[in-house]
DRENZA-929847 format. One line per 3 residues: for each residue x, y, z of N, C-alpha, C. Coordinates in steps of 0.1 Angstrom, whole numbers. Example, Ala and Ser with C-alpha at 12.3 -4.5 7.8 and 13.67 -1.06 7.14 Angstrom:
2
132:-57:78:123:-45:78:132:-33:78 | 128:-22:71:137:-11:71:129:0:79
END
This chain:
139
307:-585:-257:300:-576:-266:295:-564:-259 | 296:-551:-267:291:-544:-257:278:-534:-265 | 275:-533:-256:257:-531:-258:256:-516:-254
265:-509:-255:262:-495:-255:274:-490:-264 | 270:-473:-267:283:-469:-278:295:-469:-274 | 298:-474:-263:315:-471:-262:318:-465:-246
329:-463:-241:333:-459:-232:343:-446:-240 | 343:-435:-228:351:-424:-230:359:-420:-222 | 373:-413:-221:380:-406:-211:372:-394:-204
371:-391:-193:367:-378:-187:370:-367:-200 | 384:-364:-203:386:-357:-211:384:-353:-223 | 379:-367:-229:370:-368:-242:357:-361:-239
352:-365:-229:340:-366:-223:338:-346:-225 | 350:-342:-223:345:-324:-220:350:-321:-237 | 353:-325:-241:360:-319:-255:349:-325:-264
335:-334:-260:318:-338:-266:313:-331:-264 | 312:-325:-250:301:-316:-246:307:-304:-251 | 315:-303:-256:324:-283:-258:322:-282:-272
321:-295:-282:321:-293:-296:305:-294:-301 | 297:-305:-293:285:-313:-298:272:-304:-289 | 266:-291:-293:257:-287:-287:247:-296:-279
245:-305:-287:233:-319:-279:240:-325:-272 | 250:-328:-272:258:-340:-257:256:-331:-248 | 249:-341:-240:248:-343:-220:252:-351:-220
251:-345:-205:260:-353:-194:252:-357:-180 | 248:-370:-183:239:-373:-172:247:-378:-158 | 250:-373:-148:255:-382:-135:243:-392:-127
249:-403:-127:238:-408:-125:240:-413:-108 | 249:-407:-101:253:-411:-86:234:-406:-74 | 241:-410:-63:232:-405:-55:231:-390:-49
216:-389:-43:219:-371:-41:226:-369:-31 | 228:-379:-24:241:-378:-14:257:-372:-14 | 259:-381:-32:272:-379:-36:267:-366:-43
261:-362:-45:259:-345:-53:267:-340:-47 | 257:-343:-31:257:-328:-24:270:-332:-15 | 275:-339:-13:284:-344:-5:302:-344:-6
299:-350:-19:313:-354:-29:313:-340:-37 | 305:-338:-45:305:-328:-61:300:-334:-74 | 301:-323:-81:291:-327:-96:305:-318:-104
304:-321:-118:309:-320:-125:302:-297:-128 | 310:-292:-136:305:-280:-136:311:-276:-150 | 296:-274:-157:297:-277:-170:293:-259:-176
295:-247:-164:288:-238:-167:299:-228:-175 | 311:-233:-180:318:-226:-187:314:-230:-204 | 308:-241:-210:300:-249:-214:287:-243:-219
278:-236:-209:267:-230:-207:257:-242:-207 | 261:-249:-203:256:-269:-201:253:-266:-185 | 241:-274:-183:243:-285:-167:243:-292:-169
244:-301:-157:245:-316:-154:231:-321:-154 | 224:-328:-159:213:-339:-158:214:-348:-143 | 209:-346:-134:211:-355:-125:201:-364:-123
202:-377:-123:194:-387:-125:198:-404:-117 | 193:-399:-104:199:-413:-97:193:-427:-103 | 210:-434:-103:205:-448:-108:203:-455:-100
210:-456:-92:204:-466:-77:204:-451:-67 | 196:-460:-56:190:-450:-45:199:-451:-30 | 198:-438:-25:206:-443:-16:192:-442:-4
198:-455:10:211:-462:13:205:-476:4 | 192:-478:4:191:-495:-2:203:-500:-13 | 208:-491:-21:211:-491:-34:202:-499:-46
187:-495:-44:181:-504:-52:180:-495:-66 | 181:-502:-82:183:-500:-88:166:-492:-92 | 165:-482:-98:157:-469:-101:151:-477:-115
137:-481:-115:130:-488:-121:126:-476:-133 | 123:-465:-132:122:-453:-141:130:-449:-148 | 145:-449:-148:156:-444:-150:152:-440:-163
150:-450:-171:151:-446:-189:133:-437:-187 | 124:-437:-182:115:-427:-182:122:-415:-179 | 128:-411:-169:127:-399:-162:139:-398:-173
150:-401:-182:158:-392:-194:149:-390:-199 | 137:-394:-207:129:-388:-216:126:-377:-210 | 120:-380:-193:113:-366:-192:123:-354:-190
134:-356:-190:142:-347:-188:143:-339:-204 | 139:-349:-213:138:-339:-227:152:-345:-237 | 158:-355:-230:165:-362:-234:164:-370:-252
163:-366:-264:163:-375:-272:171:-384:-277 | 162:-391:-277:170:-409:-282:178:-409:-290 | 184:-401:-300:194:-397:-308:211:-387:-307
202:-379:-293:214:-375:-287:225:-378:-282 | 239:-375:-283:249:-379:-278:249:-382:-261 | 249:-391:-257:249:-390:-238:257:-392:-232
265:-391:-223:275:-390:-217:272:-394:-202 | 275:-405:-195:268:-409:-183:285:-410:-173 | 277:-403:-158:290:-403:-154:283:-412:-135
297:-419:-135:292:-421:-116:307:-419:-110 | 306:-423:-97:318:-422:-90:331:-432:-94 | 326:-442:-104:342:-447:-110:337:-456:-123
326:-456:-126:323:-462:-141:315:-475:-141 | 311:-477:-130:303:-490:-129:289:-486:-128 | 283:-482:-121:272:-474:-125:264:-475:-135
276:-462:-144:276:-454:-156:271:-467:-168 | 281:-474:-166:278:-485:-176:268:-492:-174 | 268:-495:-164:248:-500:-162:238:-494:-167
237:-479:-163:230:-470:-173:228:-473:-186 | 241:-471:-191:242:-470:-209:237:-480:-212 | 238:-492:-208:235:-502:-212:221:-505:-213
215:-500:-198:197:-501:-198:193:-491:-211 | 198:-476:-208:195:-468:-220:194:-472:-237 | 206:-477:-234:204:-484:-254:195:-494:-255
194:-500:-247:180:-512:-249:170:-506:-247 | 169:-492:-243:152:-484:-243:153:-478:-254 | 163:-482:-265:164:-472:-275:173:-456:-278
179:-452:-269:191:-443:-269:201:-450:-279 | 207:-443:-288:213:-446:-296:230:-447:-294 | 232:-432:-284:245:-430:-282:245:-426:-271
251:-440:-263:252:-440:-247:266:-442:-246 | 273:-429:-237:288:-438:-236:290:-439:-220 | 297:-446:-216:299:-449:-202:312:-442:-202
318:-428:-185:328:-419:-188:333:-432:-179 | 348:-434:-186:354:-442:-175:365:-436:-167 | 360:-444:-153:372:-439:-146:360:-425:-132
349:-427:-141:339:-422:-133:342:-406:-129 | 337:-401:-116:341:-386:-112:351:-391:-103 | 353:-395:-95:365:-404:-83:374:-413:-90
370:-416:-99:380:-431:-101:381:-438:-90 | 390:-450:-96:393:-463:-78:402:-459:-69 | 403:-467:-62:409:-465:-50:428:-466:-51
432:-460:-47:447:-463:-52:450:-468:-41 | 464:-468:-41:474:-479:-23:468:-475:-16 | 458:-465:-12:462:-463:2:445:-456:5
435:-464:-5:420:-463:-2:417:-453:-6 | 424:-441:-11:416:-428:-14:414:-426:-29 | 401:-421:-32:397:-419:-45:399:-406:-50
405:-405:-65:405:-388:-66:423:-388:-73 | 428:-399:-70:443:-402:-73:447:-403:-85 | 442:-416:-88:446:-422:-105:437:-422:-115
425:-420:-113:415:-415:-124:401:-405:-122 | 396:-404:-135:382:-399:-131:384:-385:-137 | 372:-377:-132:372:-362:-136:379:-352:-125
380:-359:-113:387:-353:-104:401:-353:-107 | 403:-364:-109:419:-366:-112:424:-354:-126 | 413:-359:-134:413:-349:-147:420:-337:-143
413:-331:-132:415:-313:-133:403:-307:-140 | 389:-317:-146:380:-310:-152:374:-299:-145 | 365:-288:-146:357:-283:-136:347:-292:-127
345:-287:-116:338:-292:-110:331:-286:-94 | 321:-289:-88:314:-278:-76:316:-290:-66 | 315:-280:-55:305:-293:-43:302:-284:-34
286:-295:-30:283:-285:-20:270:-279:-24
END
């Protein structure tokens, strides 16, 4: 059963935020992977990115505030949301807590910003927003 609106392609994911003035796009990774890996770059859009760690790094303990700190971000419960991590496990944790705080339309981006790991351990290959070709920064 699934407990949030749905899962999306990366590509879907930019053709919501490009048509739907209210869709965000929350990454919900660590500020490690921000600043380390990259964020998605939503400024052709005239969007940012929401960044809102779900777990913490190194403990990886899960972020007991998460669904506070989208409100405070100005986030409404009716809005379209778009949650992204490094390959969609995360993301869907999010969505999931989210719609049980009452968010109506939580999608999980699958395939994450990295996607998994292909033959030969590297991410960035077979899925994700990297794979996409979407915009994106780092650094």
């Amino acid at each position: 059963m699934t407990t949030y609106a749905g899962d999306v392609s990366p590509k879907d994911t930019w053709q919501r935020l490009a048509e739907d003035p209210r869709a965000v796009l929350i990454d919900v990774r660590t500020r490690a992977e921000w600043s380390y890996v990259g964020v998605p770059d939503l400024a052709t859009l005239g969007k940012e990115v929401v960044k809102l760690e779900w777990q913490t790094w190194p403990d990886g303990a899960v972020n007991p505030g998460f669904a506070d700190a989208v409100a405070q971000a100005g986030i409404d419960k009716d809005q379209p949301v778009l949650l992204l991590c490094r390959s969609g496990v995360r993301s869907k944790a999010a969505a999931e807590v989210l719609t049980g705080a009452g968010w109506q339309r939580c999608f999980n981006i699958l395939g994450g910003f990295e996607g998994p790991h292909d033959a030969t351990r590297h991410r960035g290959t077979v899925a994700g927003w990297k794979h996409d070709a979407l915009p994106w920064t780092q650094g």
